[in-house]
C-alpha positions as CSV (number, residue, x, y, z in Angstrom):
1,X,110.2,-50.2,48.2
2,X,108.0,-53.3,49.2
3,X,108.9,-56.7,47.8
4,X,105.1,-57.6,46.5
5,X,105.1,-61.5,47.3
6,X,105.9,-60.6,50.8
7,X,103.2,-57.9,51.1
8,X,100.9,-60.1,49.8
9,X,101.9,-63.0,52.3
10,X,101.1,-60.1,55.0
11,X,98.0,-58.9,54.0
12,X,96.7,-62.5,53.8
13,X,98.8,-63.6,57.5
14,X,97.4,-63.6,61.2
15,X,97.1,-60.0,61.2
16,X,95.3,-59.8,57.6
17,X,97.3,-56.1,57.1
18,X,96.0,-54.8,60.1
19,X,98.6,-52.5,61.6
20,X,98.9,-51.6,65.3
21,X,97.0,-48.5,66.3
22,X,98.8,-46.2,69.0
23,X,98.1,-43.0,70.6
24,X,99.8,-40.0,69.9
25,X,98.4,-36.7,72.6
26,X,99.3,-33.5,72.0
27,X,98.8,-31.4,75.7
28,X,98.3,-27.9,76.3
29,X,102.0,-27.8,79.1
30,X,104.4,-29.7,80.6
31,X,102.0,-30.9,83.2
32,X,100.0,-33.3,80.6
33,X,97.0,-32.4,82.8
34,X,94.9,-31.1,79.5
35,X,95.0,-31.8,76.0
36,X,96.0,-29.0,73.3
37,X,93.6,-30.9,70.2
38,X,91.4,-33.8,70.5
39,X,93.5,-37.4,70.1
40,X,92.7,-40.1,68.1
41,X,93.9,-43.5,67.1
42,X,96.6,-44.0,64.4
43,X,98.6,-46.7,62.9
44,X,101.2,-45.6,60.4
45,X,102.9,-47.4,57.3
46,X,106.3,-47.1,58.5
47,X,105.1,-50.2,61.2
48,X,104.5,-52.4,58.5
49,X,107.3,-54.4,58.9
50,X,106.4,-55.1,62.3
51,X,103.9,-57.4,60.6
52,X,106.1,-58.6,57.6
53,X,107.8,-59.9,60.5
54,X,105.2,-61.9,62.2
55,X,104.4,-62.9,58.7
56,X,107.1,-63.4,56.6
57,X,110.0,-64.0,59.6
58,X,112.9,-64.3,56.6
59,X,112.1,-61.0,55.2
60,X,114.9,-58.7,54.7
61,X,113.8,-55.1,56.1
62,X,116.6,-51.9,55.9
63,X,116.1,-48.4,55.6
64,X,118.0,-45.3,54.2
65,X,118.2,-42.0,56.3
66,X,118.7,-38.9,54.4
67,X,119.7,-35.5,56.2
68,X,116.7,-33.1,57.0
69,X,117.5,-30.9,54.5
70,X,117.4,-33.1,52.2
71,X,113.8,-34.6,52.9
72,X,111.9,-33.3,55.2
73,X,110.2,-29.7,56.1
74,X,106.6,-30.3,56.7
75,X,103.8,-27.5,57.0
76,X,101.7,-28.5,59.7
77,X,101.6,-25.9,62.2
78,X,100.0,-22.2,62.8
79,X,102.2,-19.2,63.2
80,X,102.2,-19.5,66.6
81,X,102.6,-22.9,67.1
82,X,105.3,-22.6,65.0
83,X,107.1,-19.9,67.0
84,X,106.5,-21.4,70.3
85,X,108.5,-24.7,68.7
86,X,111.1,-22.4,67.2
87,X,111.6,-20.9,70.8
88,X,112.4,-23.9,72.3
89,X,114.5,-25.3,69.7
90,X,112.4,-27.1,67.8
91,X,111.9,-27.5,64.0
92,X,108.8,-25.1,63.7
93,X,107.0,-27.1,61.0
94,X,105.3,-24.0,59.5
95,X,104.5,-22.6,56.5
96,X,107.2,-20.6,56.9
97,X,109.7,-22.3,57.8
98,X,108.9,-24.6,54.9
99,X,109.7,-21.8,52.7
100,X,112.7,-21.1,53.7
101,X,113.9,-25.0,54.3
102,X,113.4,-25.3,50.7
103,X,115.1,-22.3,49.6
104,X,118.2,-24.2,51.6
105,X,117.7,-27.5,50.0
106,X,117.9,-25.6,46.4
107,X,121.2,-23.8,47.6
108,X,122.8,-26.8,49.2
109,X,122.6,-28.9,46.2
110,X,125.0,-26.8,44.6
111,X,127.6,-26.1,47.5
112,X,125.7,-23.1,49.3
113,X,124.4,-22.7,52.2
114,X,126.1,-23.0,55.0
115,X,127.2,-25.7,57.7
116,X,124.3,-26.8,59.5
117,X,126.0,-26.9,63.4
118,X,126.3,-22.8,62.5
119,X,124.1,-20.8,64.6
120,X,124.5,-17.5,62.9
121,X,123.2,-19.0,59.8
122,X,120.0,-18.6,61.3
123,X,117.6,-16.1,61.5
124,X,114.3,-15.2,63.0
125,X,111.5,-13.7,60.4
126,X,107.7,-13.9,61.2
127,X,108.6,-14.0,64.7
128,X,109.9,-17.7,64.3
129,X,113.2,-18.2,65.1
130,X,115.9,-20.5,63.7
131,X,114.8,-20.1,59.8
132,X,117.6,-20.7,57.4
133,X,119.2,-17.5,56.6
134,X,121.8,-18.7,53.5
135,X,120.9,-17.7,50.1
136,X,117.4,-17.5,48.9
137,X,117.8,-20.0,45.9
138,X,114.9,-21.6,44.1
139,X,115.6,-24.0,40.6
140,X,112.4,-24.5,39.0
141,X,111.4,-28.2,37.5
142,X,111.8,-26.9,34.3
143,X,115.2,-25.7,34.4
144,X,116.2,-28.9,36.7
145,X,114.5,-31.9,38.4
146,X,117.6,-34.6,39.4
147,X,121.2,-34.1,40.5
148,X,122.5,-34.7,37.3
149,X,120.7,-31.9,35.7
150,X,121.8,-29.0,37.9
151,X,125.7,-30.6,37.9
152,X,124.9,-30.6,33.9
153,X,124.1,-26.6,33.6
154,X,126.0,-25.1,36.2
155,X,129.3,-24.7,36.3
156,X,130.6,-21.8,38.0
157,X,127.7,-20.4,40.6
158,X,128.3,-18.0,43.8
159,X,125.2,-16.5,45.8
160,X,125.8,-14.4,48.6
161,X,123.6,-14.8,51.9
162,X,121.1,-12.3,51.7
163,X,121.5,-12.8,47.9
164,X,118.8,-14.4,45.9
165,X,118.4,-16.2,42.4
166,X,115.6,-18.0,40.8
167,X,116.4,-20.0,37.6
168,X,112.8,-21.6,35.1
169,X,113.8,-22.8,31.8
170,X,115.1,-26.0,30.3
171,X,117.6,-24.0,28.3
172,X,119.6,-22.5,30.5
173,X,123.4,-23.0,31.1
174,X,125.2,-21.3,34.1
175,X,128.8,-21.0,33.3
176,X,129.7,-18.5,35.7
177,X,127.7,-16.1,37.4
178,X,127.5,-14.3,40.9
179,X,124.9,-12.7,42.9
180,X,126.2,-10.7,45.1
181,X,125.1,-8.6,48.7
182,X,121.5,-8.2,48.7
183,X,120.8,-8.9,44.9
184,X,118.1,-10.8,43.3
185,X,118.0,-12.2,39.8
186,X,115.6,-13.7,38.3
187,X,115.6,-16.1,35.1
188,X,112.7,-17.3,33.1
189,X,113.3,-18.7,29.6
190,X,109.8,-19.6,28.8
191,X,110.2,-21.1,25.5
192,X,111.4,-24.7,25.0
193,X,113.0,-23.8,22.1
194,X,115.1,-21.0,23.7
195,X,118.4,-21.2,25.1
196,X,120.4,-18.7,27.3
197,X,124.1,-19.3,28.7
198,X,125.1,-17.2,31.4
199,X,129.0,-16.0,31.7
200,X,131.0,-13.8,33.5
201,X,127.8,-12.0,35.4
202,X,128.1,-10.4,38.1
203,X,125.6,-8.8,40.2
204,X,126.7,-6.7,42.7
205,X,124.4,-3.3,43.3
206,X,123.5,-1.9,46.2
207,X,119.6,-2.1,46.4
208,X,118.1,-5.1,47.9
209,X,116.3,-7.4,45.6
210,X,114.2,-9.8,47.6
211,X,112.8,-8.3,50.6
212,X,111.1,-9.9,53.9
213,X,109.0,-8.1,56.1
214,X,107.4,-8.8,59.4
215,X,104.3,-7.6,59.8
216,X,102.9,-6.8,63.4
217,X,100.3,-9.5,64.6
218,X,97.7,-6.9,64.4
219,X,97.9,-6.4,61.3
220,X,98.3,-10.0,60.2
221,X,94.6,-10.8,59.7
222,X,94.5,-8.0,56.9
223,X,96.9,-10.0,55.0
224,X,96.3,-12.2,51.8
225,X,95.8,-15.8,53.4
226,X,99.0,-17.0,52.3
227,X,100.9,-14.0,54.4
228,X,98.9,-15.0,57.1
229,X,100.0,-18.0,57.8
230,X,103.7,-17.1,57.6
231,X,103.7,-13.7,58.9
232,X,105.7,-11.7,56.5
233,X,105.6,-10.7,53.1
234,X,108.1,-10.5,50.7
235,X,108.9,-8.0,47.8
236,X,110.7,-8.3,44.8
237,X,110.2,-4.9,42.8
238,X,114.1,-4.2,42.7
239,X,115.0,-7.9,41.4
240,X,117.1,-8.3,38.4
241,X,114.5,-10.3,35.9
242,X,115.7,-11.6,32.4
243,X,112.9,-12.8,30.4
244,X,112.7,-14.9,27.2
245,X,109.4,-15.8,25.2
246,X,110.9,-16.4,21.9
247,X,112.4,-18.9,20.5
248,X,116.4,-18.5,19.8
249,X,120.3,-18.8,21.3
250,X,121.1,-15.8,24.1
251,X,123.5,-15.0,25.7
252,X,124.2,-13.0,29.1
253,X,127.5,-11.6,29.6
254,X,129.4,-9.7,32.1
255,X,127.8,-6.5,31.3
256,X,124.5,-7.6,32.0
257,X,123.2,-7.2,28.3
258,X,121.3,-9.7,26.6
259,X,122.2,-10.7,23.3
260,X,120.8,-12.5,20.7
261,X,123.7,-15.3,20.2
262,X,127.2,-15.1,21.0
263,X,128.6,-11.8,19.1
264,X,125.4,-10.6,18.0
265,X,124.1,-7.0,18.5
266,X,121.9,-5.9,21.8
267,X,118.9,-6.3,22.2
C-alpha cells in the first residue's frame, strides 16, 4: 500500500524513481569460480522506500510478515534444481513443491496440517525431499475465497494425512464430515443454484484414493509436460466424487447417499 502524494514526490525527487540496481550471481559450487546462468542487473520494488526516504524523509514505512505457508511457494526451479535445494535444506521452489505447499495452505486454514518444526510431516516425492506430507486439501474459489467463507461452511471437518478432499461449489455446507486413511472425496456442485450440506460422513475404506507416483528419470521425458516438471503423476480413479449439475437442496448423510433434500428418497 503506497501513500500516492508521497510516490509522486519520489518519482519527481533527486532520483526521479530510479531504483538502485544490484547484482544477484547464481554459481555453479561453493567455489564461486563459474557462474550456473548468465547474471544481470536488477532493482526490485521492495527498495522503494530507500528512495521515499531520500525523498520524502517524514514518510512512515512498516511492513507485515506473514508465515510461508501463508504466502509464499514460488515455481521457479527445474526438477533438479529443485532436488539439489531440497537436499540441502532448502525450500525447493519447484513445481512440485508448489503443489504440494498449496495443498498445506488449503488444510492449515482450517486446523490441519501439521506443526511446521515436525520433520516427519515431511516427505520426499519426485525425488525432492521435504514436501509437505499432511492432507492433500484443495477449496476451490467457488466454494471459498476469504477466511470468513470457509469458517462460514464448515463446521465439523477431519482429514487424515494421506487423506484427500477437494470441495467446488458455492453451495456447499460442511457440517461434519471425515476423510479418513488413504481416502479421497471429491465435491463439485456445479450449479449456482444447487445446494448440498454434508453430515455425519465418514469415509473410511481401504483403497487409496489419490495416488502419487515417482517416475524413474528415464522415463520422465515421455511424460505429459506438466509431469515433467514435477516428476510424478498422480491418479485419482478410486476417489469418492459427488457431483451435482442441477439445480436443487441435497443432502449427504452418514451413509454416503445422496438425497434430494433432507428426508427425501435416494437418488
Amino acid at each position: 500500500v503506497i501513500r500516492l502524494d508521497d510516490y509522486v514526490d519520489t518519482i519527481n525527487g533527486p532520483d526521479l524513481g530510479i531504483v538502485d540496481e544490484f547484482v544477484n550471481p547464481k554459481y555453479a559450487d561453493a567455489t564461486k569460480t563459474d557462474f550456473k546462468k548468465p547474471t544481470r542487473l536488477e532493482c526490485m520494488m521492495q527498495d522503494y522506500p530507500k528512495l521515499l526516504s531520500r525523498a520524502v524523509p517524514e514518510a512512515k514505512v512498516g511492513f507485515t510478515a506473514f508465515d510461508r505457508w501463508l504466502a509464499f511457494s514460488p515455481a521457479k526451479n527445474n526438477l533438479q534444481a529443485a532436488r539439489d535445494l531440497a537436499a540441502a535444506g532448502e525450500p525447493a521452489g519447484s513445481a512440485g513443491s508448489c503443489e504440494f505447499d498449496y495443498y498445506k495452505s488449503h488444510a492449515k486454514r482450517v486446523g490441519l496440517g501439521g506443526d511446521d518444526d515436525d520433520e516427519s510431516s515431511t516427505k520426499a516425492v519426485g525425488g525432492v525431499d521435504g514436501l509437505y506430507a499432511g492432507p492433500t486439501v484443495v477449496f476451490k474459489p467457488s466454494f471459498a475465497l476469504t477466511q470468513a467463507d470457509l469458517d462460514a461452511k464448515i463446521d465439523d471437518l477431519v482429514v487424515d494425512d494421506g487423506a484427500a478432499l477437494v470441495v467446488a461449489g458455492n453451495g456447499v455446507h460442511i457440517k461434519s464430515l471425515a476423510v479418513k486413511n488413504s481416502n479421497a472425496l471429491y465435491i463439485d456442485v456445479r450449479n449456482d443454484d444447487a445446494t448440498l450440506v454434508v453430515d455425519g460422513l465418514v469415509l473410511d475404506g481401504p483403497d487409496a484414493g489419490l495416488e502419487f507416483t515417482d517416475v524413474p528419470d528415464d522415463q520422465i521425458p515421455d511424460l505429459a509436460p506438466a509431469d515433467q516438471i514435477r516428476g510424478f503423476t498422480t491418479n485419482s480413479d478410486k476417489a469418492t466424487r459427488i457431483t451435482i449439475d442441477e439445480p436443487g437442496t441435497f443432502s449427504l448423510g452418514a451413509d454416503g447417499r445422496l438425497r434430494p433434500g433432507p428426508g427425501a428418497d435416494e437418488l
